[in-house]
C-alpha positions as CSV (number, residue, x, y, z in Angstrom):
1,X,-7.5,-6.1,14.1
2,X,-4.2,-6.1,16.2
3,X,-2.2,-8.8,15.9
4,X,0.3,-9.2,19.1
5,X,-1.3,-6.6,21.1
6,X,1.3,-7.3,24.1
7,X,3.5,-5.8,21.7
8,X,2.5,-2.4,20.6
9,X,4.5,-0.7,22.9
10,X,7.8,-2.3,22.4
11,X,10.9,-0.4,22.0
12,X,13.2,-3.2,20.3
13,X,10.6,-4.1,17.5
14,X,8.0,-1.1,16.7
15,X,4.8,-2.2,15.1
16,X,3.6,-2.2,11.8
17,X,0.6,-0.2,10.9
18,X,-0.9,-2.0,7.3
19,X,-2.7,0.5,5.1
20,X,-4.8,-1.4,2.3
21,X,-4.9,-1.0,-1.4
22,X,-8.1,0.0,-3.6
23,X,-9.5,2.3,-2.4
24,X,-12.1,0.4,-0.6
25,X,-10.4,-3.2,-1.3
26,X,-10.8,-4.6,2.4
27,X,-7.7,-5.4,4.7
28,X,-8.4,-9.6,4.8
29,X,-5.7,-10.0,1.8
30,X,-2.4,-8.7,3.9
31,X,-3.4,-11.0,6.9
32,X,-0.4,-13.4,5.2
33,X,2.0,-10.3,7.2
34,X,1.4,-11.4,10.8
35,X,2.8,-15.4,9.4
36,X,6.3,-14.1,7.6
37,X,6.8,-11.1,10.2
38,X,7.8,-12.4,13.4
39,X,7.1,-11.0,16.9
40,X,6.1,-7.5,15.6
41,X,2.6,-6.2,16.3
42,X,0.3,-5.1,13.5
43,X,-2.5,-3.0,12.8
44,X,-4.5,-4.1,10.6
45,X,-7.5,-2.0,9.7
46,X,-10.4,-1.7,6.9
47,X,-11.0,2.1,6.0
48,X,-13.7,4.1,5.3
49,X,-16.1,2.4,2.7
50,X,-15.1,-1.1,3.1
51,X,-14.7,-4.1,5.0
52,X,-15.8,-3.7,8.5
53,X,-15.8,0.1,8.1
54,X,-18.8,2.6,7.1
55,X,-19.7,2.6,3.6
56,X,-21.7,6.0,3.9
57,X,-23.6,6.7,0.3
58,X,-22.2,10.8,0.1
59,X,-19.8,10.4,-2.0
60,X,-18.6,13.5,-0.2
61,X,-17.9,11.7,2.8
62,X,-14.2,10.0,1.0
63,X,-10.9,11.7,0.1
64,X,-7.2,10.7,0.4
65,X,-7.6,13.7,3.2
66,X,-10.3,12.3,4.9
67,X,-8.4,8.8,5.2
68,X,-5.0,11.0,6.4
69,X,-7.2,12.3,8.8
70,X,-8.8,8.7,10.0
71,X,-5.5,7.5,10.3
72,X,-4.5,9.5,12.7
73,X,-7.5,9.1,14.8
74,X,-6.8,5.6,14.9
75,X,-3.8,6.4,16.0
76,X,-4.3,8.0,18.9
77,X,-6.9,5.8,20.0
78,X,-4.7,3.0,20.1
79,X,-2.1,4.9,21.8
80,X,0.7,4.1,19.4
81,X,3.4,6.1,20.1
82,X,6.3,4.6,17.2
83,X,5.6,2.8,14.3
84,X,6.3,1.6,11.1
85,X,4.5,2.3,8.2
86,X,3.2,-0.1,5.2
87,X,0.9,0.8,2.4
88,X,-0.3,-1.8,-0.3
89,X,-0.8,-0.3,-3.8
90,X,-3.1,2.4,-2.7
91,X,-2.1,2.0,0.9
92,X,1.2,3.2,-0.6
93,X,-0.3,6.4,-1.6
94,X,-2.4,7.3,1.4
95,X,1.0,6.2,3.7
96,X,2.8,9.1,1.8
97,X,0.5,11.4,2.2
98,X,0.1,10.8,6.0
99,X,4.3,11.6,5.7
100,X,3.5,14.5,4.0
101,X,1.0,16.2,6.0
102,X,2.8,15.2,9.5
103,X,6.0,16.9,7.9
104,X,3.7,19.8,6.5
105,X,2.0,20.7,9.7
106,X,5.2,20.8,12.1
107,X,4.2,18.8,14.3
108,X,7.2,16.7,15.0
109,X,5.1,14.9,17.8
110,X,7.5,12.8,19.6
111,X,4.7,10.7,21.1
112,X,3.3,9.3,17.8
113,X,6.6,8.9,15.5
114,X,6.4,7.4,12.3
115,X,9.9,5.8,12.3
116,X,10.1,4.8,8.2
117,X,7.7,3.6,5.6
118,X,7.3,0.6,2.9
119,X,5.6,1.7,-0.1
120,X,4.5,-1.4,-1.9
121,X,3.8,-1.1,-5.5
122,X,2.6,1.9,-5.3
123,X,2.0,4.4,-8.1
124,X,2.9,8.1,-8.1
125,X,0.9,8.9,-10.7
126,X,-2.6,7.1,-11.1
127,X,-2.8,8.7,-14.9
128,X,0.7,7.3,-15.3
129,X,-0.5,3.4,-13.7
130,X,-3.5,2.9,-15.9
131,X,-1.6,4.3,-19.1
132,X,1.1,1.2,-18.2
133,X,-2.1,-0.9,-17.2
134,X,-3.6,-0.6,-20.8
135,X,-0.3,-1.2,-22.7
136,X,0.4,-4.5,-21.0
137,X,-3.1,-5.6,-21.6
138,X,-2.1,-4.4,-25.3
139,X,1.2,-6.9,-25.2
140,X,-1.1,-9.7,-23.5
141,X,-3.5,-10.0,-26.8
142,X,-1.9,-12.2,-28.9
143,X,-2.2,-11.1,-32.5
144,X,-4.6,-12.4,-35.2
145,X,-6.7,-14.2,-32.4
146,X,-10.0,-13.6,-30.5
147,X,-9.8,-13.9,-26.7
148,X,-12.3,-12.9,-24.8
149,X,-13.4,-10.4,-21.6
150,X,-13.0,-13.4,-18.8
151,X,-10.0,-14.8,-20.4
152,X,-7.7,-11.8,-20.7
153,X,-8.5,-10.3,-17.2
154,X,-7.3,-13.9,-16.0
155,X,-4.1,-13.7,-18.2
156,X,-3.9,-10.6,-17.1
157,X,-4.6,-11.8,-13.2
158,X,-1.3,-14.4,-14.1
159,X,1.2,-12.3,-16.0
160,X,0.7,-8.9,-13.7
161,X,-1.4,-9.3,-10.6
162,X,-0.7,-12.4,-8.8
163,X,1.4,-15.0,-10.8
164,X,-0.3,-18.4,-9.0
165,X,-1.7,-21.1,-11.0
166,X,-4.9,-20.3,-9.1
167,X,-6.3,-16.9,-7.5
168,X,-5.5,-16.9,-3.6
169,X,-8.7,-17.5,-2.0
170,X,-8.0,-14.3,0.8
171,X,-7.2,-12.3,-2.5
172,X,-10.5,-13.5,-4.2
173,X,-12.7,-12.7,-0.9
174,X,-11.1,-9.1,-0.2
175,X,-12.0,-8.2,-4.2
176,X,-15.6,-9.8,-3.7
177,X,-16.2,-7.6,-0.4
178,X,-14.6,-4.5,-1.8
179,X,-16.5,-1.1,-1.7
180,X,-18.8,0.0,-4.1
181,X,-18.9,4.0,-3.3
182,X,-15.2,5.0,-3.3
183,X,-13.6,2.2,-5.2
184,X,-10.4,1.5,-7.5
185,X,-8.4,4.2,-10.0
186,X,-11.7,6.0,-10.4
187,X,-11.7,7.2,-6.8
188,X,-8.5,9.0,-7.2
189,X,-7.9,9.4,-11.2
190,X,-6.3,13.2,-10.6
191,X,-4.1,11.6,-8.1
192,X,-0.3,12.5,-8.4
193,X,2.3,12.6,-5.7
194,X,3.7,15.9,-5.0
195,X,6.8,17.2,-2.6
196,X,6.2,19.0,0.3
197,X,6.7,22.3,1.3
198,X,10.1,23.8,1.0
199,X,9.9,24.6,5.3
200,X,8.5,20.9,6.0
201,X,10.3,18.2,7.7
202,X,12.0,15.9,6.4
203,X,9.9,12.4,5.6
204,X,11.1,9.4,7.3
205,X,13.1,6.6,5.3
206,X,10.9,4.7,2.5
207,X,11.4,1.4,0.5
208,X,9.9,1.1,-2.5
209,X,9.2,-2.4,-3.6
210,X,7.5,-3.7,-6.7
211,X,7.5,-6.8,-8.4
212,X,9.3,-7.9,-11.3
213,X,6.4,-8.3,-13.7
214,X,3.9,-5.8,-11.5
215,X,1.4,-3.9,-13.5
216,X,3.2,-0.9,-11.6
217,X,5.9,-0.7,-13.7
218,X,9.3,1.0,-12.8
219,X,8.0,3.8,-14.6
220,X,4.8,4.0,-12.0
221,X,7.0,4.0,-9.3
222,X,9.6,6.3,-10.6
223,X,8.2,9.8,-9.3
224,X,8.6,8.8,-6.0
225,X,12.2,10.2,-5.6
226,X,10.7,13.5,-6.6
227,X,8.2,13.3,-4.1
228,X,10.1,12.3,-1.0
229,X,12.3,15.4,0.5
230,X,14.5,12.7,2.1
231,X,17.7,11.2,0.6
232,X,16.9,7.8,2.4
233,X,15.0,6.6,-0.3
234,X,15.5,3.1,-1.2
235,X,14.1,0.8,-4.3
236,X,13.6,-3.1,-4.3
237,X,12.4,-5.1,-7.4
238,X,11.0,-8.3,-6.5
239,X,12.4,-11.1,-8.9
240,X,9.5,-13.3,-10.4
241,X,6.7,-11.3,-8.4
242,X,3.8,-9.3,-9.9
243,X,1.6,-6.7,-7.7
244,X,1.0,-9.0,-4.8
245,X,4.1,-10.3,-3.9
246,X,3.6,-11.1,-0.5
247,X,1.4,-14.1,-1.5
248,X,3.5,-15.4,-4.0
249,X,6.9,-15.3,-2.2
250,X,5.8,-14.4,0.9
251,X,9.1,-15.9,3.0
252,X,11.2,-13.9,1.3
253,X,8.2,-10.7,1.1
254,X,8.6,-10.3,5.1
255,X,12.1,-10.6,5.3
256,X,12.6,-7.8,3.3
257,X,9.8,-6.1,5.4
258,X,11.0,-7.1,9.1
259,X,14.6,-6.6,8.1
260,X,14.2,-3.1,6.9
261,X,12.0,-1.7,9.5
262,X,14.5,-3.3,12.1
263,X,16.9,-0.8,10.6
264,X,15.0,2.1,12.3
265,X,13.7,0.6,15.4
């Protein structure tokens, strides 16, 4: 789905290509982008396993390599020749690694640039993520008190996932049509972010945002300055935001997006 296609071309305001989290949650739940990012283009797509994607039953068939590798088909079939990056959760991971291998390979292709990246609570380190995950469930159970399955994943839901009274209904829907072959921390538990190559390029520019209360905590995110082998590195903590903080703030979620990607048009 391409929102603004008249505008994937456009030198003054590059577009935004929107990698989903999961793996294999579908691409629905960032649709809020194209209504606090203004005039920009963006590419939205479901990958491999989800959505409006293949869901092939080999479990052979899916790898963060494999989606590197789809990405950049899609790519050039679309012709996009600049563009900005954004990754959700596990969007943020396969976003680095697309940085990565286009910096490993040397191919500094001029006519598909990746001009800088937002990695939004993201983890570095999927061991790491659900070690954090388990000890805030831990802090949520109130002592001396029974609470049961359904009522702690919604406290949980509240406190660390998305803080509105009630579940987003475009959140809800993307959860209820994710995968079922290639799914969630499972898919990629060995996962951790390494650097490139000492001969690769450099990376382009990243921000890495999280939310105040996200269940990828600071310490989730931290790695990523070890894994980056640029000095333009920036981090942005979102006050009173959880893991989806474009649907609870989502005003002041794309004007931290737009504005920073304007910095590299």
């Amino acid at each position: 789905r391409v929102v603004r296609p008249m505008s994937l071309s456009s030198r003054q305001a590059a577009p935004i290509v929107a990698l989903h989290g999961g793996p294999s949650v579908p691409s629905n739940y960032l649709y809020p982008l194209e209504d606090v990012v203004p005039y920009r283009s963006i590419v939205f797509y479901d990958q491999l396993g989800c959505g409006k994607s293949d869901e092939p039953k080999d479990l052979s068939q899916y790898s963060i390599e494999d989606s590197v590798q789809d990405l950049k088909v899609l790519l050039k079939k679309l012709g996009i020749r600049r563009f900005h990056l954004y990754g959700q959760s596990y969007g943020g991971i396969l976003a680095f690694e697309y940085m990565k291998s286009i910096a490993s390979s040397g191919d500094n292709n001029e006519d598909c640039k990746c001009l800088s990246a937002i990695l939004s609570s993201a983890p570095t380190n999927v061991k790491e993520v659900e070690k954090e995950f388990d000890r805030l469930v831990e802090e949520l159970s109130p002592p001396g008190k029974i609470i049961t399955p359904v009522e702690m994943d919604e406290l949980f839901r509240k406190t660390h996932q998305c803080r509105l009274p009630e579940m987003p209904q475009i959140l809800g829907d993307a959860y209820a049509n994710a995968g079922t072959i290639w799914r969630g921390t499972e898919a990629i538990a060995k996962y951790k972010a390494q650097l490139p190559p000492k001969d690769a390029a450099r990376m382009p520019s990243a921000l890495i945002m999280r939310g105040e209360f996200d269940f990828v905590t600071e310490a989730s995110v931290e790695g990523w300055k070890n894994a980056f082998n640029t000095k333009f590195l920036r981090y942005k903590t979102l006050e009173g935001c959880s893991h989806h903080g474009l649907l609870e703030k989502g005003a002041l979620y794309g004007e931290i997006v737009d504005s920073y990607f304007a910095e590299y048009d």
